[in-house]
C-alpha positions as CSV (number, residue, x, y, z in Angstrom):
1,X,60.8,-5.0,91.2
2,X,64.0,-6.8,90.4
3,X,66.1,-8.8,87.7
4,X,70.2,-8.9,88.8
5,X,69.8,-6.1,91.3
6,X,72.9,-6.7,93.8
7,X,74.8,-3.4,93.0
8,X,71.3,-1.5,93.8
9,X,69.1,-3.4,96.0
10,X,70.4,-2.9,99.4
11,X,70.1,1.0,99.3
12,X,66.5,1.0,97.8
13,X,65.9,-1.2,100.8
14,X,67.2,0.7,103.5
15,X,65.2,3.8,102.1
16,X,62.1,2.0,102.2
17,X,62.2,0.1,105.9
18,X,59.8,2.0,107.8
19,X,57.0,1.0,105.4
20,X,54.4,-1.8,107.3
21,X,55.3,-4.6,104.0
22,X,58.0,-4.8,101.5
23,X,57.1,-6.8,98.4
24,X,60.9,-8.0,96.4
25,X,59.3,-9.4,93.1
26,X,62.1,-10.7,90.8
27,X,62.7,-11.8,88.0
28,X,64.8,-14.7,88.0
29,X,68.0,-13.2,89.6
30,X,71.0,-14.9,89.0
31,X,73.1,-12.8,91.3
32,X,72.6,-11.8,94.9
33,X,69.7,-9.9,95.1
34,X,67.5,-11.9,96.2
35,X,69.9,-13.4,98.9
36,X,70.4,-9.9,100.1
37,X,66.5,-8.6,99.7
38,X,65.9,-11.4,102.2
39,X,68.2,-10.5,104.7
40,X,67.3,-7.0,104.5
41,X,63.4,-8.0,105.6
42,X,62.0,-8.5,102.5
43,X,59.7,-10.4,101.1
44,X,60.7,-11.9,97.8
45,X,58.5,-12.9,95.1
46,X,59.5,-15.3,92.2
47,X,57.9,-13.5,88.9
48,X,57.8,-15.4,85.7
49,X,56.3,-13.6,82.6
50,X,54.3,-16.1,80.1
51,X,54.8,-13.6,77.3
52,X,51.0,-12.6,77.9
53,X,49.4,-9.9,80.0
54,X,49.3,-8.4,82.7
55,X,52.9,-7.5,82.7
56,X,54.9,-7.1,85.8
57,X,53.3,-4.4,87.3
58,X,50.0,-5.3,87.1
59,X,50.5,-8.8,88.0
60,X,51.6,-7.2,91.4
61,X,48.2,-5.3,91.8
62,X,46.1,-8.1,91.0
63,X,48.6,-11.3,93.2
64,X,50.5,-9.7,95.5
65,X,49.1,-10.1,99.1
66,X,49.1,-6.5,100.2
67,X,47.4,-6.1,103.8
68,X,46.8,-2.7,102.7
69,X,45.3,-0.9,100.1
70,X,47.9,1.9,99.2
71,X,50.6,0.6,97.2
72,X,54.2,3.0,96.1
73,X,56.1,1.0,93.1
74,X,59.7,1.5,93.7
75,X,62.7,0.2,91.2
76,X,65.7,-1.3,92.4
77,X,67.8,1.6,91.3
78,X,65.6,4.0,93.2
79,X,65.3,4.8,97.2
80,X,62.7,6.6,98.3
81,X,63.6,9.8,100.4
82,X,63.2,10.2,104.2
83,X,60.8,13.3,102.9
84,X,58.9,11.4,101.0
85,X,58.3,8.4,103.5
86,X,57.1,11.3,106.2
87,X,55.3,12.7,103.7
88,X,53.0,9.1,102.9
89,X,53.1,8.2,106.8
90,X,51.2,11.8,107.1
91,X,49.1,11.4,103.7
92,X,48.1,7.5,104.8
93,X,47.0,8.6,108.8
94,X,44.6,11.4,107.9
95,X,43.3,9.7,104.8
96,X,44.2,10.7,101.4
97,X,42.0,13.3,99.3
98,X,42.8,11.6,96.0
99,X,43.6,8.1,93.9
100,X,46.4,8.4,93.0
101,X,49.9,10.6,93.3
102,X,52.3,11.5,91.3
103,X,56.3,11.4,92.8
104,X,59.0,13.5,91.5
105,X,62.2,12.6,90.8
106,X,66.1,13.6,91.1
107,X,67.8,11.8,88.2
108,X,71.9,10.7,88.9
109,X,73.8,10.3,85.6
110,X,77.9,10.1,85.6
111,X,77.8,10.6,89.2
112,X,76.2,14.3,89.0
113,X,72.4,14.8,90.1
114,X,70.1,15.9,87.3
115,X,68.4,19.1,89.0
116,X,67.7,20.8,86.1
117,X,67.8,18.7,82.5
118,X,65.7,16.4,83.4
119,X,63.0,16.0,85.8
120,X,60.5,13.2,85.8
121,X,57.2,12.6,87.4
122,X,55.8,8.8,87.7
123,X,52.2,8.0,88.9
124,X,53.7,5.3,91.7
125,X,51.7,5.6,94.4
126,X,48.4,4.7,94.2
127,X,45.1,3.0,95.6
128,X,45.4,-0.8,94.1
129,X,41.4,-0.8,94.0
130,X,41.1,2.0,91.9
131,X,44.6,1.6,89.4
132,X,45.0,-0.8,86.2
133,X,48.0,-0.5,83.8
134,X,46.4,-1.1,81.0
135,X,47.1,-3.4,77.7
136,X,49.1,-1.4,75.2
137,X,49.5,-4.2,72.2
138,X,52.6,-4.8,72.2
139,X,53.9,-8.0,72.5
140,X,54.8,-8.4,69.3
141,X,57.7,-6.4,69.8
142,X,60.9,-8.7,69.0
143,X,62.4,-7.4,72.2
144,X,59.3,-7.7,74.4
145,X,59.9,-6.3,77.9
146,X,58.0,-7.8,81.0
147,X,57.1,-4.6,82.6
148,X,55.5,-1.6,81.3
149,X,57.4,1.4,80.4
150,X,56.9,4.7,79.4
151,X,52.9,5.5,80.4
152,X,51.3,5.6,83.7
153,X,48.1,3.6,85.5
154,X,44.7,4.3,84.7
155,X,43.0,5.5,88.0
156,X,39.6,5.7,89.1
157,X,39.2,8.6,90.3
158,X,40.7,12.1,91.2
159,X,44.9,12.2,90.9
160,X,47.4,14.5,93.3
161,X,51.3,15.1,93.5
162,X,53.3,14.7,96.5
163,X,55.8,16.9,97.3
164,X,58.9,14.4,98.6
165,X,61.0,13.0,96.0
166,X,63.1,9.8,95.1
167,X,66.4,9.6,93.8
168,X,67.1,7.4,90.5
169,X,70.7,6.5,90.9
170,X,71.5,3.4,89.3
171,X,75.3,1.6,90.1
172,X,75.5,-0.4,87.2
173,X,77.0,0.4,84.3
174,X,76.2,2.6,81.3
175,X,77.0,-0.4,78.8
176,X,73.6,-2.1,80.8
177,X,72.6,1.9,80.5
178,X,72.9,2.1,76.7
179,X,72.0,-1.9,76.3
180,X,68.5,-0.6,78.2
181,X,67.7,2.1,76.4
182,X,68.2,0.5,73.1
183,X,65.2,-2.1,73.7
184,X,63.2,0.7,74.7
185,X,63.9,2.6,71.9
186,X,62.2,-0.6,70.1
187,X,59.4,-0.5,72.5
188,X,58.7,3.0,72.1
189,X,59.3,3.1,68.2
190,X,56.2,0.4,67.6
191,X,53.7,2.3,70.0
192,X,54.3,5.4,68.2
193,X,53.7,4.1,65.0
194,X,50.9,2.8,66.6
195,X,49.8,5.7,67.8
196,X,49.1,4.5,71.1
197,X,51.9,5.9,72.9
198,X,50.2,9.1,74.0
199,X,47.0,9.5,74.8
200,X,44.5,12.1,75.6
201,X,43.5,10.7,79.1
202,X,46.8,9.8,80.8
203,X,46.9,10.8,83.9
204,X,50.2,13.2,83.3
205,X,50.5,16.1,85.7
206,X,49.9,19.6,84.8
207,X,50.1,20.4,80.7
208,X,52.4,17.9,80.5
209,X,50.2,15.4,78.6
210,X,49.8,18.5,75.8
211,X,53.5,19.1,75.4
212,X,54.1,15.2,75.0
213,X,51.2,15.5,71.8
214,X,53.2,18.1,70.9
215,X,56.2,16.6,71.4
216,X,55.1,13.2,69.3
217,X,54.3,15.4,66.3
218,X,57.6,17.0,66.2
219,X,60.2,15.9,62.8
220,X,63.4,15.4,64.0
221,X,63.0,14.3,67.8
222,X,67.0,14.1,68.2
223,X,67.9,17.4,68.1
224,X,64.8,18.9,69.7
225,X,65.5,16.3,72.5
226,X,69.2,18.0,72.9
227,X,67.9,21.5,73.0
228,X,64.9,20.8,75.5
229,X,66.8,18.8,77.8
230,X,70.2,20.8,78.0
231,X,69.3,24.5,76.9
232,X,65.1,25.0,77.9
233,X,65.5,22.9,80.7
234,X,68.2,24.7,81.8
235,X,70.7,21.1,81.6
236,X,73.7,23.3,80.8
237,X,73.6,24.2,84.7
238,X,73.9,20.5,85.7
239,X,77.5,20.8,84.0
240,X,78.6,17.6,82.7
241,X,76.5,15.4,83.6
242,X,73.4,17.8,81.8
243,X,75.4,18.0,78.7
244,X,76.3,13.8,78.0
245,X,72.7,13.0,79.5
246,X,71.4,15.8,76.6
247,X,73.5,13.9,74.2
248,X,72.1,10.3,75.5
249,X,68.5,11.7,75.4
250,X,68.7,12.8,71.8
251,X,70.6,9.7,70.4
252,X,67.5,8.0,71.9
253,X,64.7,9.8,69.8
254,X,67.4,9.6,66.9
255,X,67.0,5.5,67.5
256,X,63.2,5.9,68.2
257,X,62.9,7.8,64.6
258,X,65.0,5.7,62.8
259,X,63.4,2.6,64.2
260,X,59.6,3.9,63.3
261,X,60.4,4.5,59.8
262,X,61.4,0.3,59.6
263,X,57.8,-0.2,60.5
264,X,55.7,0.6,58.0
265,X,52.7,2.9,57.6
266,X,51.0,4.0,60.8
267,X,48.0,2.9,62.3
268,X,44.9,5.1,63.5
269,X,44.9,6.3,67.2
270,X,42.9,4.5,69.5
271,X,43.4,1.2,68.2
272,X,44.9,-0.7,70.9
273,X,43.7,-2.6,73.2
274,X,42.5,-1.9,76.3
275,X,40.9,1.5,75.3
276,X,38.3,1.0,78.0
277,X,38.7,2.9,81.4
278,X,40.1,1.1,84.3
């Protein structure tokens, strides 16, 4: 999935070529990506978002025209490790025990890889039949984003974790870092006050959906940020790069707080929409 990709779109292809299809939906590009997805192989897809759902994401599960059921989402500023690609090959030829997978990943900031401070998992690979993103009310948002964010797909059924990994490293700049962030921080501000942010039946690995309750209840999200990322986390080993990306998680959750308490008084859980399974 793309929007003014060119600094990133040629590596995330080249880590992805032994895969039968390669889907290039974009955004409007007004750069070369799209020039350069199609002469790496790949199939580009014009995407246009009406300001309605399905987003980006889903809008791939449900026009896209896979000739196979199993789908992996991969950003732009993401490649997909040879590990990982053995790994599905393996998973895809004997038939695979569950719905769903989640994929871990190895986080670049200033140029140093994350193997410590933070370490994210995303539900990305997944059987289309059986996965829906679902509607999260919020396009009211001023800043209103054409993909979803921060929550994963429902699935229908049984959920596993693979053991390859991909690697987030993303070659533009931290302005467009920072500028990012920001209108997430408006995202994610709204859908906590909302309530709707976390919920009990996300699919998240492990106890990880009990930690982010916890987490959600927590005053001052700044600071607790800092110290998970960079001292519980054990960030301070990723040297420079754990320490500023501590910094840049916390001034997030400072943004996230301070944006919540513009919004008013906060609704009851369970109130969005889409509270029906998948």
């Amino acid at each position: 999935m793309t929007k003014d990709e060119e600094r990133n779109i040629a590596k995330c292809l080249r880590s992805v070529r032994d895969f039968a299809e390669v889907f290039v939906v974009d955004s409007g590009s007004t750069d070369r990506t799209c020039a350069i997805a199609a002469g790496m192989g790949g199939t580009v897809v014009p995407f246009r978002w009406n300001g309605k759902y399905p987003k980006k994401k889903q809008w791939c599960l449900e026009n896209l025209p896979f000739a196979h059921d199993w789908v992996l989402y991969v950003d732009a500023d993401e490649e997909v490790s040879p590990q990982l690609s053995a790994e599905i090959r393996t998973l895809v030829g004997a038939g695979p025990r569950h719905a769903g997978y989640f994929v871990g990943y190895d986080y670049v900031f200033l140029g140093g890889v994350l193997s410590h401070g933070h370490r994210v998992y995303k539900l990305v690979f997944l059987d289309r039949r059986k996965a829906r993103f679902v509607e999260y009310d919020d396009l009211d948002i001023a800043t209103a984003l054409e993909i979803e964010l921060h929550y994963q797909p429902r699935i229908q059924g049984s959920v596993g974790r693979l053991r390859g990994r991909m690697l987030h490293n993303d070659h533009k700049s931290l302005f467009q870092f920072f500028d990012r962030h920001n209108r997430y921080s408006d995202w994610e501000a709204l859908l906590r006050r909302r309530g709707a942010l976390v919920r009990p039946d996300d699919p998240q690995p492990g106890v990880r959906t009990t930690l982010k309750r916890i987490f959600a209840a927590l005053p001052c999200k700044g600071p607790v940020a800092f110290v998970d990322s960079f001292l519980l986390k054990g960030g301070f080993m990723d040297r420079r790069a754990g320490f500023h990306f501590a910094i840049a998680r916390a001034f997030y959750y400072w943004q996230v707080g301070v944006k919540m308490r513009g919004l008013g008084p906060r609704r009851a859980e369970g109130s969005e929409r889409g509270e029906g399974t998948a």
